[in-house]
C-alpha positions in Angstrom: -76.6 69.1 78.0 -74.0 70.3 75.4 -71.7 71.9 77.5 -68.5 71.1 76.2 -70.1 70.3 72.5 -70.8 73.6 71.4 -67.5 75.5 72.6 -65.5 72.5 70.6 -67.2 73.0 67.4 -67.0 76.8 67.7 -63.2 76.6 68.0 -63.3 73.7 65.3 -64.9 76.0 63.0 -63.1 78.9 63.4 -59.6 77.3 63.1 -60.6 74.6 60.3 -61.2 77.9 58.3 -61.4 81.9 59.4 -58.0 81.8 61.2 -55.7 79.8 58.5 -56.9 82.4 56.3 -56.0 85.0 58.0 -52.7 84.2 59.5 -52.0 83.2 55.0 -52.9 86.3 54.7 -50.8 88.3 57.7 -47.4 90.1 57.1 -45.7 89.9 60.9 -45.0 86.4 60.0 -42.1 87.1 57.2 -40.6 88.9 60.0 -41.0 86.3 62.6 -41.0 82.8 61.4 -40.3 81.0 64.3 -43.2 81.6 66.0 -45.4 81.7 63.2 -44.7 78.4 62.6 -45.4 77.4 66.1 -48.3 79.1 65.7 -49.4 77.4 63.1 -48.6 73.9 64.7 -50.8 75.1 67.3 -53.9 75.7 65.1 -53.5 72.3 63.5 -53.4 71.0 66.7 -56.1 72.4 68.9 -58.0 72.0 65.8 -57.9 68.7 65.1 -58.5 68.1 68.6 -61.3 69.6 68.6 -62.7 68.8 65.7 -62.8 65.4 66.9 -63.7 66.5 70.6 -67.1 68.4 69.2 -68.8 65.0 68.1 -67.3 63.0 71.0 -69.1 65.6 73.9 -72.6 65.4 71.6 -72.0 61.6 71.3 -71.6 61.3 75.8 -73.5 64.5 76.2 -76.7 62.2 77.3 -74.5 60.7 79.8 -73.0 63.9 81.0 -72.4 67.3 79.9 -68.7 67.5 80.1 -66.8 65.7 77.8 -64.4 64.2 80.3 -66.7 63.0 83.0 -69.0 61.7 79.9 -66.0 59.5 78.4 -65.0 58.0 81.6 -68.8 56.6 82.3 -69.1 55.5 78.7 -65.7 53.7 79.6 -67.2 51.8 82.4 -70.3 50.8 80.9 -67.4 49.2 77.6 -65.8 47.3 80.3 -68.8 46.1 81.4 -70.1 45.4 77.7 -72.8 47.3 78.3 -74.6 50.0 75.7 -76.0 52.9 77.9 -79.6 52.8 77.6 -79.2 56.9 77.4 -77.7 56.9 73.9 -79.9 56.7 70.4 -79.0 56.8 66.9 -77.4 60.4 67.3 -74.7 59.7 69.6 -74.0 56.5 67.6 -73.6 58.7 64.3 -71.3 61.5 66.3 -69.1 58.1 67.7 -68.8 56.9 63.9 -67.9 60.2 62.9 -65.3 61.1 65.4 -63.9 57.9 64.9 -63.6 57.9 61.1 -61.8 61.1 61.6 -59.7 60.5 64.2 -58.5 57.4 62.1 -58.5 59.4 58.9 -56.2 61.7 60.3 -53.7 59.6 61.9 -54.0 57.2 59.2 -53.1 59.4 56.6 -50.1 61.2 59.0 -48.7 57.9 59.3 -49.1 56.7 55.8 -48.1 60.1 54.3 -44.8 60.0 56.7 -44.0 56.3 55.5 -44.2 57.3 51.7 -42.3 60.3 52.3 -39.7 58.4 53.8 -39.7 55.9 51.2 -39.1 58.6 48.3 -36.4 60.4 50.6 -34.8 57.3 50.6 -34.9 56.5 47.2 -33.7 59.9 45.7 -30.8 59.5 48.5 -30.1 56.3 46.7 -30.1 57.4 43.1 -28.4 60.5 43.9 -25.2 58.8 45.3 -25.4 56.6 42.4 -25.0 59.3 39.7 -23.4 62.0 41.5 -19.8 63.1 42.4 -19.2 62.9 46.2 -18.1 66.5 47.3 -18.5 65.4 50.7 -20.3 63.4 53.4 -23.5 65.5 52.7 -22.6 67.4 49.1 -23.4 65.5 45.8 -22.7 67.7 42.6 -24.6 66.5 39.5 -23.3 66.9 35.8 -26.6 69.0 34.8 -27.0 72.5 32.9 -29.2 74.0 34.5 -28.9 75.6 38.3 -30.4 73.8 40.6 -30.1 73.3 44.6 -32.4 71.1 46.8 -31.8 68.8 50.4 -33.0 65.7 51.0 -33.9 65.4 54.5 -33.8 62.4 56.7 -31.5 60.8 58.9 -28.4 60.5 56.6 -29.8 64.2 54.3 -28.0 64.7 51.1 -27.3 68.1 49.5 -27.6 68.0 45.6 -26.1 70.9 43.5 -25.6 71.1 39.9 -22.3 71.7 37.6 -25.1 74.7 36.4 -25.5 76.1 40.1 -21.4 76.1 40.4 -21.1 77.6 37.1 -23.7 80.2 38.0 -22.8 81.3 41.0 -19.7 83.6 42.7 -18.2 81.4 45.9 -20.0 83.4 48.2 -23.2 82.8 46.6 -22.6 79.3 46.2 -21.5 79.3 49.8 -25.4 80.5 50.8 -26.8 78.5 49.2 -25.0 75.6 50.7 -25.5 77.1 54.2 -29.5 77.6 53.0 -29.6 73.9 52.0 -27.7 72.6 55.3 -29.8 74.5 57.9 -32.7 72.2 56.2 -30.6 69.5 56.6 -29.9 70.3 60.3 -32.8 71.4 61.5 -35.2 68.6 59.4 -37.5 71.3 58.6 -39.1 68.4 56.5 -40.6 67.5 59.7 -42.2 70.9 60.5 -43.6 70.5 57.2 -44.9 66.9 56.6 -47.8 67.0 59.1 -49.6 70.0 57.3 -49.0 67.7 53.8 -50.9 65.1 55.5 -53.7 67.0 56.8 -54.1 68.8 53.3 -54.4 65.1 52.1 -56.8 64.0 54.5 -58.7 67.3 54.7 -58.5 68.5 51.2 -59.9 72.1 52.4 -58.5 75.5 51.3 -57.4 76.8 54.6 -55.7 73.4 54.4 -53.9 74.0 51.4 -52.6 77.6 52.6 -51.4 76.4 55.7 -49.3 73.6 54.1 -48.1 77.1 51.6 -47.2 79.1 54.3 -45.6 77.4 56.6 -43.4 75.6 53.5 -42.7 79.2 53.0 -41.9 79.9 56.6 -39.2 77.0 56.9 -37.4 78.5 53.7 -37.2 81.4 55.4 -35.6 80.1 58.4 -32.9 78.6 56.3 -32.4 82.1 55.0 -31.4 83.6 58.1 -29.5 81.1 58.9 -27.6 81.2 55.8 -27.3 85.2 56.3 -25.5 84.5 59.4 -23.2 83.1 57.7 -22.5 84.9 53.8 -24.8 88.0 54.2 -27.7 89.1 52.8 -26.6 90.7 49.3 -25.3 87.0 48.4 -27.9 85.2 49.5 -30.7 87.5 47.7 -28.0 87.3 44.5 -28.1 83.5 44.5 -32.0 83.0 44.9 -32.2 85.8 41.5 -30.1 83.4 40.0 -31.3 80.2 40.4 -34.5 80.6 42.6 -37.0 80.7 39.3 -35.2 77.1 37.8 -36.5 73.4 38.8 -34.7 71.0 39.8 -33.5 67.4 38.0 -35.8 66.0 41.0 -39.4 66.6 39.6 -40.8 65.2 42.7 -38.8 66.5 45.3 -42.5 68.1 46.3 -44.1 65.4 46.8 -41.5 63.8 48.5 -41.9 66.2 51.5 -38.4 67.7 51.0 -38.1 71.4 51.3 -37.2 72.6 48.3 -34.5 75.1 49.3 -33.7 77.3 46.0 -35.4 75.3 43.8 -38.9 76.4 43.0 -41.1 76.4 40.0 -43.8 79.3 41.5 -41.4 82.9 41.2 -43.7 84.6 43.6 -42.4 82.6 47.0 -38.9 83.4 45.8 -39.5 87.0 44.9 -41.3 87.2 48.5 -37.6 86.0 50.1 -35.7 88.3 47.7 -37.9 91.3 48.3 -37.5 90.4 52.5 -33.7 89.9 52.0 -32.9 93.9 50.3 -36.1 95.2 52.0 -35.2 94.4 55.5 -36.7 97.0 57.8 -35.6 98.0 61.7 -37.2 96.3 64.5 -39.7 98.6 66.1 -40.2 98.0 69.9 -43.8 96.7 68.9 -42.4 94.6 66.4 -40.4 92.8 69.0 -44.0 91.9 70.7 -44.9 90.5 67.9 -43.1 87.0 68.7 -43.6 86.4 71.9 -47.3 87.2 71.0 -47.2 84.4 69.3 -45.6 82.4 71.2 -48.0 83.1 73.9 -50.6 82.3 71.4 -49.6 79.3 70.3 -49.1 78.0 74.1 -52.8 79.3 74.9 -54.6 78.1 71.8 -53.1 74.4 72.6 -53.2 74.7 76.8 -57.0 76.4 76.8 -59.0 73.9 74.9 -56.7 71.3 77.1 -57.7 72.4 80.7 -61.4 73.3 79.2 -61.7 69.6 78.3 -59.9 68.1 81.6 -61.1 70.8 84.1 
């Protein structure tokens, strides 16, 4: 009767809380955060998914037990304005509850994306207000203290202080601009606004390391790109420098923006300095490690797809 039911919730389950924890807690991702993030797109993915899936199949699992075949004969009987005489007070409840979750977490996507967008917008405004214009993108305050940051969006600015200029040797100044223009390029705000809205509409533990990590994860993908570019020794030089300050944008956070070299917690940054000087060879199994990943992140997506549609 609950064929599809109890497999959905399983998975729910273990990906609403086991596996975040976890993958927090793993070390291959420093190394490969690429995949991890796609990984981690994944989980919130087929997660969600199924965590509305579950109460959908025991909501149609009187009709049928497969949550497919079950959906498209409660869709007939709607056209027809017609309540199967098969469902009771049960499958109304799971119906309710799939739906206010399905609109809590698209709602609060959506809504979470607008503010953030409005903020962006805002601190893009006032920044080319009060700053000097270095260049299309560069805005230089007249501030003390060192301080770097992007904000992202369409038309993304990169804010520096007079501090971080003062503080820093050109080719130090030069990673961080590279650090700040990779998040500018690549919009890693995007990769991370969706796990800021699910922490908000699902204010779980799991939920709040996932938005952590993979927050970490971008800033490390803007770190090697800027050590394509200046090196490592500069890079690691300039986040010692001015990766413990905060920034003349207080909510910078909560705008969604990643925060580049700017961060008020030392132990992220001392996790980046400490991969920057500790960087070890690639073993062959290390080099699995991504593609494992990868393939992990296509299967936990793709399985609970083909289980649903089969």
């Amino acid at each position: 009767m609950f064929a599809d039911a109890w497999p959905l919730a399983i998975l729910a389950i273990l990906l609403a809380w086991p596996v975040p924890v976890v993958l927090a807690r793993a070390a291959w991702p420093k190394r490969h955060p690429r995949a991890a993030i796609a990984l981690w797109q994944a989980v919130g993915v087929a997660g969600g998914l199924s965590l509305i899936g579950a109460p959908l199949a025991i909501g149609v699992a009187p009709l049928d037990g497969h949550l497919r075949t079950g959906l498209v004969e409660l869709s007939r009987d709607a056209l027809r304005f017609r309540v199967p005489e098969a469902l009771g007070l049960g499958q109304e409840i799971a119906f309710a509850f799939a739906g206010v979750l399905a609109i809590r977490l698209v709602g609060v996507t959506l809504l979470s994306a607008f503010r953030i967008e409005r903020d962006l917008r805002r601190q893009r405004n006032a920044v080319d207000l009060t700053a000097e214009h270095a260049d299309r993108q560069l805005r230089v305050l007249e501030h003390a203290a060192p301080a770097a940051y992007c904000l992202p969006g369409t038309r993304p600015r990169i804010v520096i202080t007079e501090g971080t200029i003062s503080a820093l040797a050109p080719d130090e100044l030069e990673a961080v601009l590279a650090h700040e223009r990779a998040h500018a390029r690549w919009r890693h705000e995007l990769v991370v606004q969706p796990f800021v809205a699910w922490e908000s509409a699902l204010p779980l533990p799991p939920a709040h390391r996932a938005t952590a990590a993979v927050t970490a994860l971008v800033e490390m993908l803007a770190d090697d790109h800027a050590v394509r570019s200046s090196g490592r020794p500069a890079l690691a030089r300039a986040l010692v420098a001015i990766g413990g300050t905060a920034g003349p944008v207080p909510n910078q956070r909560a705008a969604g923006a990643p925060s580049g070299l700017t961060t008020t917690a030392p132990t992220p940054t001392l996790d980046r300095v400490h991969r920057l000087v500790r960087a070890v060879a690639v073993t062959g199994r290390e080099r699995l490690v991504g593609p494992a990943a990868w393939l992990a992140a296509v299967l936990l997506v793709a399985g609970p797809t083909w289980f649903v549609l089969r």
